[in-house]
GUMARVO-746870 format. One record per residue (C-alpha): x, y, z; residue number from 0. Coordinates in Angstrom, 3 decimals. Layout:
<nodes>
        x        y        z   i
        X        Y        Z NUM
...
</nodes>
This chain:
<nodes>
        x        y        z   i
    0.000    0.000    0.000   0
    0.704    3.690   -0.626   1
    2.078    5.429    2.633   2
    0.488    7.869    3.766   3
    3.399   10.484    3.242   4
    3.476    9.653   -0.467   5
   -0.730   10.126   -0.784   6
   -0.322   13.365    0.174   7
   -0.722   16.726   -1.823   8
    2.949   17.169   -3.077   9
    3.992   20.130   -4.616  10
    4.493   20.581   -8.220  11
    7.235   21.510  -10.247  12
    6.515   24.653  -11.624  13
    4.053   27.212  -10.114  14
    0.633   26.379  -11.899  15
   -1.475   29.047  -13.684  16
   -4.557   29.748  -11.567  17
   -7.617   27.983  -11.892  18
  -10.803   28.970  -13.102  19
  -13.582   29.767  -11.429  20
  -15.232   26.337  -12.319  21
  -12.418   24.688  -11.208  22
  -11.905   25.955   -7.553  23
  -10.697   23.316   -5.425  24
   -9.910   20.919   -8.223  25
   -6.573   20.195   -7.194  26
   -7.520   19.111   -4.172  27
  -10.012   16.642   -5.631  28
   -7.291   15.051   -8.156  29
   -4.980   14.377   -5.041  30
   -8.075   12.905   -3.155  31
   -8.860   10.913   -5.795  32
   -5.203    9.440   -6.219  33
   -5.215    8.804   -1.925  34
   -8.565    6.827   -2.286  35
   -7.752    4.618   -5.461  36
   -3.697    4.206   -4.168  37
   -2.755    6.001   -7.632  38
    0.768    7.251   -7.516  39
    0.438    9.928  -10.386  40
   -2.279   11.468  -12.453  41
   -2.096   14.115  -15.335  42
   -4.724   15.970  -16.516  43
   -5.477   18.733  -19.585  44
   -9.304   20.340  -19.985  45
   -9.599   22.204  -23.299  46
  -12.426   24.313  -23.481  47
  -13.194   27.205  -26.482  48
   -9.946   26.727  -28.023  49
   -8.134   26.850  -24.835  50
   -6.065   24.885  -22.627  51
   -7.729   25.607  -19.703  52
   -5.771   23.203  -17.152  53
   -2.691   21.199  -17.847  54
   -0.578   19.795  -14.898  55
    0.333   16.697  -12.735  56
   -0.638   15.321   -9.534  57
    1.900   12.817   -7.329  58
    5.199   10.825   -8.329  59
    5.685    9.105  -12.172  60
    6.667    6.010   -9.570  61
    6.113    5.246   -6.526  62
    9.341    5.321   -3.796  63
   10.727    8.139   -6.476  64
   11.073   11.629   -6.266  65
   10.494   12.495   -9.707  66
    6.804   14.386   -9.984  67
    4.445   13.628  -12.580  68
    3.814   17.037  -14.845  69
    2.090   17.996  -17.790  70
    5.050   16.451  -19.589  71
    4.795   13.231  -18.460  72
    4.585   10.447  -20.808  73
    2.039    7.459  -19.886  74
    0.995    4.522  -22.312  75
   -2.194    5.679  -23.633  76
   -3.214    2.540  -25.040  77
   -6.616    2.028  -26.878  78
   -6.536    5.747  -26.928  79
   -4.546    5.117  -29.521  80
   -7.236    3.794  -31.657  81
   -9.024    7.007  -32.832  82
   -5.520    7.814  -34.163  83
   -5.897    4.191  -36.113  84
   -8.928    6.127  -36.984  85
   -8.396    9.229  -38.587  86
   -5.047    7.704  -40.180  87
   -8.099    5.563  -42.386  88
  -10.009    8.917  -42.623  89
   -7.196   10.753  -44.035  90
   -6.619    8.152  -46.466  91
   -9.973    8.105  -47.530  92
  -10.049   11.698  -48.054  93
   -6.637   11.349  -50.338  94
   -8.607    8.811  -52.314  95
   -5.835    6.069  -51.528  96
   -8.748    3.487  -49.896  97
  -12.702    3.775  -48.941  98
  -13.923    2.828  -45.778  99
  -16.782    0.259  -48.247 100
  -13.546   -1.724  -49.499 101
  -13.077   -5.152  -48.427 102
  -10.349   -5.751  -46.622 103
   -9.075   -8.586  -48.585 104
   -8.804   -5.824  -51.200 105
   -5.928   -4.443  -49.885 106
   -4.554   -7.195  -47.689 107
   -5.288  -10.544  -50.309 108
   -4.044  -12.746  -48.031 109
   -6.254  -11.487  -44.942 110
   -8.174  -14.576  -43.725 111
  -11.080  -14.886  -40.503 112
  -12.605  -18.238  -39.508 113
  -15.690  -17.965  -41.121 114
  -15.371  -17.534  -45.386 115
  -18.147  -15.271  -45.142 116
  -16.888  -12.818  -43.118 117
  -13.491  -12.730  -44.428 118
  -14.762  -12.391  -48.248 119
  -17.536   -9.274  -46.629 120
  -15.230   -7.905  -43.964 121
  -14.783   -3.741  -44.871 122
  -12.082   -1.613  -43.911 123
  -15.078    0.460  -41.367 124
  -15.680   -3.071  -39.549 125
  -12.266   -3.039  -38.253 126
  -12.799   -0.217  -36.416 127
  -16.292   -0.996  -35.301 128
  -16.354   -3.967  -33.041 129
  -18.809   -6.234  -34.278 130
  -16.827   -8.747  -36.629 131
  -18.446  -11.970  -34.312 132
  -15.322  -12.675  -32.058 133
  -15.588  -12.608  -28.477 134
  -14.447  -10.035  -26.260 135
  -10.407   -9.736  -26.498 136
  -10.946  -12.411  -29.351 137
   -6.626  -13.293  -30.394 138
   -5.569  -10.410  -27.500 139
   -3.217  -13.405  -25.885 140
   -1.157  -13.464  -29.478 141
    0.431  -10.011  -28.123 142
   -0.613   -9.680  -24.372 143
    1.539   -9.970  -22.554 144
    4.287   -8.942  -25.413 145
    4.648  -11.490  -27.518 146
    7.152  -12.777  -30.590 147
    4.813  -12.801  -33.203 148
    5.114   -9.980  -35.880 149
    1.787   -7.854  -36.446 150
    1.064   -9.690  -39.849 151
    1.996  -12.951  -38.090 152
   -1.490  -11.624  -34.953 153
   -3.026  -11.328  -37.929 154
   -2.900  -14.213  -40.170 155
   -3.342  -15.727  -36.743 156
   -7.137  -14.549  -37.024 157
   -7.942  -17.310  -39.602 158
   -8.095  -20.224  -36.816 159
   -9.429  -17.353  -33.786 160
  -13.249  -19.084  -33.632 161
  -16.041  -16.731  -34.511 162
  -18.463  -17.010  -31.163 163
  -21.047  -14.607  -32.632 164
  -22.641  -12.689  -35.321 165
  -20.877  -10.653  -38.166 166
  -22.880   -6.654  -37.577 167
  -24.927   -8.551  -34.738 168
  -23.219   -6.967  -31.790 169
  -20.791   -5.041  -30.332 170
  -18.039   -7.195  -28.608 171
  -14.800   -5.065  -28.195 172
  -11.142   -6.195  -29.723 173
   -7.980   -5.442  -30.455 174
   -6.633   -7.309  -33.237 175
   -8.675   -6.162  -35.771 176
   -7.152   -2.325  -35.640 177
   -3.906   -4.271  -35.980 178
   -4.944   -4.877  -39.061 179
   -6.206   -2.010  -39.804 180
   -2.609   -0.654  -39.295 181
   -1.551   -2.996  -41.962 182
   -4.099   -1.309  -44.206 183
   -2.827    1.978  -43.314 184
    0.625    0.926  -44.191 185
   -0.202   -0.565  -47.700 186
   -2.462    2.165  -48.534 187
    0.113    4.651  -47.746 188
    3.246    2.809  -48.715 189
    5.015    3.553  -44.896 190
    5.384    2.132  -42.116 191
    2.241    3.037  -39.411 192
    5.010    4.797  -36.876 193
    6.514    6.825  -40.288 194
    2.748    7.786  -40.724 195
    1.698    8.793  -37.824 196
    4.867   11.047  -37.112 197
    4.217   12.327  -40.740 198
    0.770   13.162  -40.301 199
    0.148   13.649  -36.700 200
    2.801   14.047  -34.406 201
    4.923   16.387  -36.270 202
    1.589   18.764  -37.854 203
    0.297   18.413  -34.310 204
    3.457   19.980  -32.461 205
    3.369   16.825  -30.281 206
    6.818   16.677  -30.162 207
    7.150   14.427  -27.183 208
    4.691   11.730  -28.357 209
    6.307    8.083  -29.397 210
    5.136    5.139  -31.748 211
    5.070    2.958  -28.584 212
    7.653    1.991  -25.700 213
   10.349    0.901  -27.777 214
   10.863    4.446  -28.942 215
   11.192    5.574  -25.234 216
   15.245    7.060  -24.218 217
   16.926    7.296  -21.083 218
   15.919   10.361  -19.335 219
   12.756   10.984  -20.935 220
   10.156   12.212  -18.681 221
    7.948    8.939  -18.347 222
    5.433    7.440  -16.121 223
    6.219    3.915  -14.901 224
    3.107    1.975  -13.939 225
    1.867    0.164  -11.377 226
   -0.701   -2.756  -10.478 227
   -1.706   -4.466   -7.161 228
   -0.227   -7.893   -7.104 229
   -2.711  -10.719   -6.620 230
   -5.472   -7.953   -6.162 231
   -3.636   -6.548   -3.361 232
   -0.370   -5.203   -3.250 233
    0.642   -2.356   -5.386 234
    3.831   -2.416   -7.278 235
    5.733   -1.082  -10.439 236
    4.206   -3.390  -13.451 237
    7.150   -3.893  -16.002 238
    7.051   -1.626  -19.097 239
    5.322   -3.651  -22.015 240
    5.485   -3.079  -25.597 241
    2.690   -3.325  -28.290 242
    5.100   -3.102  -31.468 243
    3.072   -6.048  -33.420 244
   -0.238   -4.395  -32.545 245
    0.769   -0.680  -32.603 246
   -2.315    0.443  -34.039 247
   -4.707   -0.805  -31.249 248
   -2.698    0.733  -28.303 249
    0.933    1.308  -28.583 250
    1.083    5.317  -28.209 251
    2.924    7.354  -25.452 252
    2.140   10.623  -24.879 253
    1.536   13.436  -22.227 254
   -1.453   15.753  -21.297 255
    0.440   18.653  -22.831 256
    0.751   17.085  -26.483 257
   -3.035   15.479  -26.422 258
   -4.084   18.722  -25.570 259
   -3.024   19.341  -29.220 260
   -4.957   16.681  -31.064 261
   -8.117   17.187  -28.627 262
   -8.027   20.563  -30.096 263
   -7.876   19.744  -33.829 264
  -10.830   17.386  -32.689 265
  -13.214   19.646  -31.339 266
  -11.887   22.282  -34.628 267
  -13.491   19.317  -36.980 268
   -9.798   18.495  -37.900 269
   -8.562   21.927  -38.654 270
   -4.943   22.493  -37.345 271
   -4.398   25.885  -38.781 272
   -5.616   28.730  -40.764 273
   -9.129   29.519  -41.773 274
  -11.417   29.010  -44.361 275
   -9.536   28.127  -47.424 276
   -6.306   28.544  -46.184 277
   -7.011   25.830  -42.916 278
   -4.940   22.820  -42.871 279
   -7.178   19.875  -42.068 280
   -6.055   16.100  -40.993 281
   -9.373   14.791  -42.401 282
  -12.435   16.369  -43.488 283
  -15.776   17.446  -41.604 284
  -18.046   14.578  -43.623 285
  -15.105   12.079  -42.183 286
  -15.274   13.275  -38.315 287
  -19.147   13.365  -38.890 288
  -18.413    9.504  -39.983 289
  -16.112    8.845  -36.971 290
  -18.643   10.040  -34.300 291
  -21.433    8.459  -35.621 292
  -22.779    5.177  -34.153 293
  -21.815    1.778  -35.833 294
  -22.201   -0.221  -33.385 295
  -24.992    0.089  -30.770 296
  -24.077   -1.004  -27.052 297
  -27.025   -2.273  -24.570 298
  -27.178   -0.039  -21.778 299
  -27.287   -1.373  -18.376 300
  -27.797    0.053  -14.761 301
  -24.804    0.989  -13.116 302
  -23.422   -1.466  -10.284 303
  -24.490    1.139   -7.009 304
  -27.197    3.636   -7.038 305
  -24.528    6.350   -6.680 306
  -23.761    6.470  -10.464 307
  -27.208    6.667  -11.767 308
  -26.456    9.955  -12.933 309
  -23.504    8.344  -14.962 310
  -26.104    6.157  -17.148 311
  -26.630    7.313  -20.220 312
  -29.620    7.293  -22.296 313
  -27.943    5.964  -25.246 314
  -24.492    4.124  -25.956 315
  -22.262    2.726  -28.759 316
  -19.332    2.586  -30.734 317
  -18.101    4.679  -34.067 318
  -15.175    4.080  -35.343 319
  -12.509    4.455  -32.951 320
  -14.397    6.123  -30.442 321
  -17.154    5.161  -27.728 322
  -20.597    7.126  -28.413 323
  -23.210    8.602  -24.995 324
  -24.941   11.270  -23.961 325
  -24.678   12.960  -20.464 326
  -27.213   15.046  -19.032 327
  -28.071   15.773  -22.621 328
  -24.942   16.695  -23.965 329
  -23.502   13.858  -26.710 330
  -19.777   12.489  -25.440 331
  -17.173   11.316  -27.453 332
  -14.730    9.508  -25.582 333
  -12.604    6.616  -25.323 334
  -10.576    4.697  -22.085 335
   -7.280    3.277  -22.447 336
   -6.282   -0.154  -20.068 337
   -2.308   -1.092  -19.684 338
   -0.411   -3.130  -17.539 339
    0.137   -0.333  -14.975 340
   -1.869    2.244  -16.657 341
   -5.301    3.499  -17.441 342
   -6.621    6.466  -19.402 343
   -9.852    8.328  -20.683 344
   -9.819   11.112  -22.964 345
  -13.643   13.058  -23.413 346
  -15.050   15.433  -25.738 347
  -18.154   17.534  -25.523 348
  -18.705   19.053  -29.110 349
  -20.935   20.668  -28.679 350
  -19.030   22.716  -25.791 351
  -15.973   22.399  -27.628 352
  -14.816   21.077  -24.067 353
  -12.167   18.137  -23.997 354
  -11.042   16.617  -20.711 355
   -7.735   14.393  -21.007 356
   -6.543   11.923  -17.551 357
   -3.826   10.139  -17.288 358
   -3.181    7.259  -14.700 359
   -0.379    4.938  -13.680 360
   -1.946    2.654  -12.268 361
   -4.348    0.021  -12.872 362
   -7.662    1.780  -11.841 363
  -10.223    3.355  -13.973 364
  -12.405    4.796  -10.964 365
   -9.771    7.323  -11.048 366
  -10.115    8.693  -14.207 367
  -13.990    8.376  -14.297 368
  -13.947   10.320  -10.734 369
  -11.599   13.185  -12.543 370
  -13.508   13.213  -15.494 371
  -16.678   13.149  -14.414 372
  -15.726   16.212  -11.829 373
  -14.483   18.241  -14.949 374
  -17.953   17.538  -16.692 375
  -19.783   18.829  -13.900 376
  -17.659   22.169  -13.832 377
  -18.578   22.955  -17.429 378
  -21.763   21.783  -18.046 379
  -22.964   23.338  -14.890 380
  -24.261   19.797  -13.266 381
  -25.015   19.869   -9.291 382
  -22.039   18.615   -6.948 383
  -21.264   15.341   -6.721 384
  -18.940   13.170   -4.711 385
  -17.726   11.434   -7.652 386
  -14.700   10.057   -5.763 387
  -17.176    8.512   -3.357 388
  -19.523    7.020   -5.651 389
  -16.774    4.770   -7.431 390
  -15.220    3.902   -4.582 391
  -18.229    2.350   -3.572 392
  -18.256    0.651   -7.184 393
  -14.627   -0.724   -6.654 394
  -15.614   -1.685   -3.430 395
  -18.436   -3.911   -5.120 396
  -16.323   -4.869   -7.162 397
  -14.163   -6.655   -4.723 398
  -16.851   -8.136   -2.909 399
  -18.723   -9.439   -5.961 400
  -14.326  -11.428   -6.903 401
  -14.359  -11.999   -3.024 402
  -17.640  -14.116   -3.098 403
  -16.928  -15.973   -6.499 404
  -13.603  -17.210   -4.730 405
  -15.666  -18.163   -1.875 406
  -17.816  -20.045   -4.187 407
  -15.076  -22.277   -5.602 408
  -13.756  -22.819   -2.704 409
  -16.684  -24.140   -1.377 410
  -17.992  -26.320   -4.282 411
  -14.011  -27.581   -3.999 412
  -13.671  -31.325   -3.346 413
  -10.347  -31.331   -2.448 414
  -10.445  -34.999   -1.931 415
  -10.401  -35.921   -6.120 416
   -7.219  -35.961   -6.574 417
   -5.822  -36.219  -10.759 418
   -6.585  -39.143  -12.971 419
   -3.247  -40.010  -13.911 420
    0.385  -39.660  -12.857 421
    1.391  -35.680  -12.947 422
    4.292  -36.899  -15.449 423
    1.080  -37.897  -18.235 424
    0.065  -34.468  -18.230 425
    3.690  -33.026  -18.865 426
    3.312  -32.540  -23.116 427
    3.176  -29.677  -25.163 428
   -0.036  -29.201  -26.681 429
   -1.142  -26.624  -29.338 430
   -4.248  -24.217  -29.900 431
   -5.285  -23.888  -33.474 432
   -4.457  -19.376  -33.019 433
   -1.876  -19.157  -30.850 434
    0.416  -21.850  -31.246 435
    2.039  -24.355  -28.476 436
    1.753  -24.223  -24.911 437
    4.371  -26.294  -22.642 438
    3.563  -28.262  -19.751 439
    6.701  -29.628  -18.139 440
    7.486  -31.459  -14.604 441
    9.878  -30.132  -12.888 442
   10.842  -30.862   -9.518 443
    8.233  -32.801   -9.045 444
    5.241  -29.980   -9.968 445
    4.126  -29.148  -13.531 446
    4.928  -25.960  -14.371 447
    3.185  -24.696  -18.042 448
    4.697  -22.210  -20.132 449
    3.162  -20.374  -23.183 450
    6.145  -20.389  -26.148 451
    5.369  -16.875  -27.873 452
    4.896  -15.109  -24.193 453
    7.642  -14.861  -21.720 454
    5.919  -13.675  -19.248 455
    3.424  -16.689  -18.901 456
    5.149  -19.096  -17.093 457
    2.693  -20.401  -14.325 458
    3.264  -23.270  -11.524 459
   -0.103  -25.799  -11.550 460
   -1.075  -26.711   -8.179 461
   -3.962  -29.744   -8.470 462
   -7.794  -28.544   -7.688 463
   -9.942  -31.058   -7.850 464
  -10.617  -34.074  -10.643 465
   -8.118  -33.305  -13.545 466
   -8.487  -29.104  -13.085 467
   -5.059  -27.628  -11.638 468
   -5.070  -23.745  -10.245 469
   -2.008  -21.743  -12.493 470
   -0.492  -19.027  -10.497 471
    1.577  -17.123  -12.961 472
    5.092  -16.154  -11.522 473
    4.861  -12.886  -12.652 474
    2.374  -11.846   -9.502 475
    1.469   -8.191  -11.241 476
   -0.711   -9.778  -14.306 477
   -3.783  -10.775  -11.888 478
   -4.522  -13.400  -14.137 479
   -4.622  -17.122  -12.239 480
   -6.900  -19.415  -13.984 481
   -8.029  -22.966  -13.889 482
   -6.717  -25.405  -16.358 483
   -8.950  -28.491  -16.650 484
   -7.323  -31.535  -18.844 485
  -10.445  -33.628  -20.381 486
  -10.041  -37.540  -20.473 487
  -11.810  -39.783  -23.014 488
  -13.213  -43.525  -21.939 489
   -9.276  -44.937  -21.741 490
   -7.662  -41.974  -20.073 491
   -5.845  -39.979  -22.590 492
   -5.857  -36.468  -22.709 493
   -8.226  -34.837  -25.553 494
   -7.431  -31.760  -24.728 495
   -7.482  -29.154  -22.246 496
   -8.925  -25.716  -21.659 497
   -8.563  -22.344  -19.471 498
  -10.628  -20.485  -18.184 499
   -9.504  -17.177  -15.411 500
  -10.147  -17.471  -11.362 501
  -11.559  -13.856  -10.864 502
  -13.891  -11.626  -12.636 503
  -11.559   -9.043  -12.021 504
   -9.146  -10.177  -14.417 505
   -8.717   -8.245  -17.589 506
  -10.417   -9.738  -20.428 507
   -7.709   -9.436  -22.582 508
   -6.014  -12.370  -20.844 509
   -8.732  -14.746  -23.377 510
   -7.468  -18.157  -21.718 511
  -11.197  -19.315  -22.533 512
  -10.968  -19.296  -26.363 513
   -7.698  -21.472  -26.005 514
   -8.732  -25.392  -26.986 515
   -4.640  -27.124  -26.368 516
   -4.802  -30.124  -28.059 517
   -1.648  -32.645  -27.178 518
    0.792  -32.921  -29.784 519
    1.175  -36.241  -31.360 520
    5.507  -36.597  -30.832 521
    7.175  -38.720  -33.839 522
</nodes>
């Protein structure tokens, strides 16, 4: 846990321009919210009319460090990164070099899903919308944690990821598929995706500090590191992660200070410069109309504790690259970011031409919906609420809804069944059709399993009950135990085994439960 010496206000590195009047006592409520959700360092920007109304940081970049967290301050903005995925099609489409109505398999021949349908129908606008018929973090285990594999090598991948629903049914979120959408980028363009974004973006932008993704990060530079409770509990730095064969789904680093920039240009329709004829758009106004504009509708559902029923909106849904709500009558356009370590929301208000950027290191999004919602209030003129209060009762919820499932096992647990066969029978390696082979070795006398594209998932298997072991993974910072059952046919060989993970807190990227490991048949 945070001390308490280290929750406190600290004092920030350069004397901050004074608030305005909307904002009295904001300060104040940032560093609250860090001391109730044990975040070591927040940054935050508001825009509003043009204007960069706030811009600063709040605590240490990581924790048992002096160095303070400032407007400057790089964090992983991960799926934030996706609107940039975004606009990089839009601008393409605008140049006439690909439409959003071609197939993908247009541009990328060798582009395959599981189903023949939806590979031969797929468009360039479904891979930004969600709703292709994979599951929820569908193929995110072929790069999370970092993995070998190339980006075309996730994506070829797709052709054995199963389809678990239907094609434009509904909205299940993913990654992989704006992987591929950076691939289309860089074929349409003829550059690499970090070449075009620097091209296009960055450098146009003045967002000079910005970086492809954590590879391009130097000595010195003035980063965030961030940080995750180990086994639910006990917070820690998380090690720094790279998304270099995914870059287009959430590999960006960037500060406060240079999103500032490209919130502006988003709430000026694209416009960078100029005026009339003489303004230098990144994509036209019929484009950003296209962005905003629902694809994919989302069911809305009551939030978990009465204290956010303010927070439900009356519709919700996905664009392309951004997330799609209203609140209090006012449309938002907005999008959350989830890292190891690190969590993010950027907002927009159009019609207020208000934009509210936070930036977290660590693994908590209570914290930015507490900041973010606070900064809505301000401008849209919304009563007082104890925002900071209200999710913490959420989190709390949260907890006690894991807490009970646990319980729940543990109960239904009969820890007299002891495994079918010897431990040394279930030490093969065994492959899933999408991501490849998974070891499971005895060693010691314990099976330890080990997945051959991710070094960071090495797990020890403890026995359960029947033939189901519990995997602890080493690495204590991922959150992301599971159970690992091994199914027997009439004569007591393995078939094959699945995975499935211990708490609902887990993120859902960890998709153990579309893994089917099938022993491999040794010469």
């Amino acid at each position: 846990m945070l001390s308490a010496c280290l929750l406190a206000p600290v004092a920030h590195a350069q004397q901050p321009a004074a608030l305005p009047p909307q904002l009295q006592g904001f300060d104040a409520y940032v560093d609250r919210t860090r001391s109730q959700f044990d975040v070591p360092g927040i940054a935050v920007a508001i825009v509003k009319d043009g204007q960069v109304v706030l811009e600063r940081g709040y605590g240490l970049r990581e924790l048992g460090k002096p160095d303070k967290v400032d407007a400057r301050t790089l964090f992983a903005i991960a799926s934030n990164t996706k609107a940039f995925t975004s606009a990089s099609i839009a601008m393409l489409a605008d140049e006439g070099k690909l439409r959003l109505d071609d197939r993908v398999i247009d541009h990328l021949p060798w582009f395959r899903m599981s189903d023949p349908y939806i590979t031969h129908e797929m468009r360039i606008r479904d891979l930004l919308a969600h709703r292709s018929g994979l599951s929820l973090g569908a193929g995110d285990l072929l790069y999370w944690p970092t993995t070998t594999y190339t980006n075309k090598e996730v994506a070829e991948r797709l052709a054995n990821v199963p389809i678990k629903g239907g094609f434009r049914y509904q909205y299940a979120y993913d990654n992989i598929l704006f992987g591929v959408a950076q691939l289309v980028i860089e074929q349409a363009s003829g550059m690499p995706y970090k070449q075009f974004l620097q091209q296009n973006f960055f450098k146009p932008l003045g967002m000079d500090d910005t970086v492809y993704n954590s590879d391009d990060l130097k000595s010195g530079d003035d980063v965030a590191t961030g940080h995750s409770k180990a086994d639910f509990k006990d917070l820690r730095p998380a090690p720094r992660m790279t998304w270099s064969n995914v870059g287009g789904a959430g590999g960006i680093y960037s500060s406060v200070h240079d999103l500032s920039k490209w919130v502006r240009a988003q709430l000026d329709g694209g416009v960078i410069s100029g005026e009339g004829d003489s303004a230098k758009r990144l994509f036209s106004a019929k484009r950003q109309a296209d962005m905003w504009t629902m694809l994919t509708p989302i069911p809305v559902s009551d939030p978990s504790v009465p204290e956010l029923a303010a927070v439900k909106p009356n519709y919700f849904g996905y664009g392309e690259g951004w997330m799609l709500s209203d609140y209090r009558g006012h449309k938002l356009v907005w999008h959350t970011g989830g890292w190891p370590g690190m969590v993010s929301r950027i907002t927009l208000v159009p019609e207020e031409k208000l934009g509210i950027i936070v930036l977290t290191n660590q693994e908590v999004g209570a914290a930015f919906n507490a900041v973010t919602m606070r900064a809505l209030d301000a401008y849209l003129g919304a009563p007082e609420t104890d925002w900071v209060a209200a999710y913490a009762k959420a989190v709390a919820k949260s907890q006690g809804d894991a807490d009970a499932s646990w319980k729940k096992h543990v109960a239904e647990r009969d820890a007299s069944a002891k495994p079918a066969l010897p431990l040394s029978d279930y030490a093969q390696t065994y492959r899933d059709a999408w991501y490849g082979d998974i070891v499971v070795s005895q060693e010691h006398g314990k099976l330890v399993i080990r997945f051959s594209k991710t070094p960071q998932l090495v797990g020890d298997l403890t026995p359960w009950q029947h033939d189901t072991f519990v995997v602890r993974w080493r690495e204590r910072w991922l959150n992301a135990d599971a159970f690992l059952t091994f199914n027997l046919d009439a004569d007591g060989h393995i078939v094959d085994a699945g995975i499935k993970p211990i708490s609902p807190l887990t993120d859902f990227s960890f998709d153990f439960q579309d893994l089917v490991l099938k022993p491999v048949k040794q010469d």
